[in-house]
N, C-alpha and C positions, 0 to 999 in steps of 0.2 A: 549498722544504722541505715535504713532505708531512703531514711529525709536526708534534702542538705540542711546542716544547721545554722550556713550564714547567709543570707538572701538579700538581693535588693529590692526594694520596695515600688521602684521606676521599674522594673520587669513583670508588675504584675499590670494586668491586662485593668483599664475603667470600662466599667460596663454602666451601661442605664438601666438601673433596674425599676425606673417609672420616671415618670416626664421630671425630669428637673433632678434625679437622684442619682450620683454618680459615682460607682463604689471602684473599690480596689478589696477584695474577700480575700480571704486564706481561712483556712480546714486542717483543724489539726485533728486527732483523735478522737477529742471530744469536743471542741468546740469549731465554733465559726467566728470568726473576727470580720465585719465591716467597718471599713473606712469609708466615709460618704462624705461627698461635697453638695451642698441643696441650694438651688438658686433660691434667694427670695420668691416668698407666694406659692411655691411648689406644694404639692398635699400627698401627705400619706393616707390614702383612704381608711377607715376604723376594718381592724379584720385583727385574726387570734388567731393562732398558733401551738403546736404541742411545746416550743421550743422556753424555755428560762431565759428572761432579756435584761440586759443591762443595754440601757445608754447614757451617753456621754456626749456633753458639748465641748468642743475645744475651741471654736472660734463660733461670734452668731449670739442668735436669739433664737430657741424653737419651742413651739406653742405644743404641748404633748397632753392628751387625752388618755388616761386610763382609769378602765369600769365608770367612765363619767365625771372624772373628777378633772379639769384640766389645770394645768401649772405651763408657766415659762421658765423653762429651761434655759440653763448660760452657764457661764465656766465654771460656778461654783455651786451648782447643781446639778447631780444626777436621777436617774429615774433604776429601778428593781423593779420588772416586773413579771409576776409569776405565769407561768404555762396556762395556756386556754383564757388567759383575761384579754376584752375586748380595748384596743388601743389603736390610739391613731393621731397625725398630728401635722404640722405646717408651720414651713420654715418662717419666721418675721423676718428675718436679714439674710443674706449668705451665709449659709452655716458649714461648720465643718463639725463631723456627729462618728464617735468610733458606738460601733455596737456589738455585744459578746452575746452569743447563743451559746447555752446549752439544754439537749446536746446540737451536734452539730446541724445547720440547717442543710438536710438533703434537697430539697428543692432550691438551694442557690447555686447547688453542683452541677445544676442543668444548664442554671444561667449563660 
């Protein structure tokens, strides 16, 4: 087995992956896992992707756009959204947001 299998979570690196987005990634084979922390007011600009998205609220309120449709997002709502559909969106509270790509996002492996 090439991976380790038990990892701490405090050893992965936070990155800002745009003003106010503050992730912890991991890359497995097939997918990408983000962990994001989003200051209130932050914006995910609208843009699309080859990539399959799941997101998720765990703590927060977050205002999410997809193909024009927008919804408030919170703990007991998720969002599916398929490859190449245009989405975008902005934290109302402090949020804390997991999100699964597949497949995996190569351009977060630059980050």
């Amino acid at each position: 087995m090439d991976n380790q299998v038990f990892n701490q979570f405090a050893d992965i690196e936070t990155k800002e992956i745009a003003p106010g987005f503050f992730s912890k990634i991991i890359h497995t084979e097939n997918n990408t896992i983000n962990f994001i922390e989003v200051k209130a007011g932050c914006v995910s600009a609208l843009h699309q992707h080859i990539n399959h998205q799941c997101a998720f609220v765990i703590e927060g309120k977050f205002e999410l756009t997809v193909d024009g449709v927008l919804k408030i997002l919170d703990t007991g709502t998720y969002a599916v959204i398929p490859p190449n559909v245009i989405h975008g969106g902005r934290a109302i509270t402090d949020c804390k947001l997991i999100d699964i790509f597949d497949p995996v996002r190569e351009d977060f492996k630059l980050l």
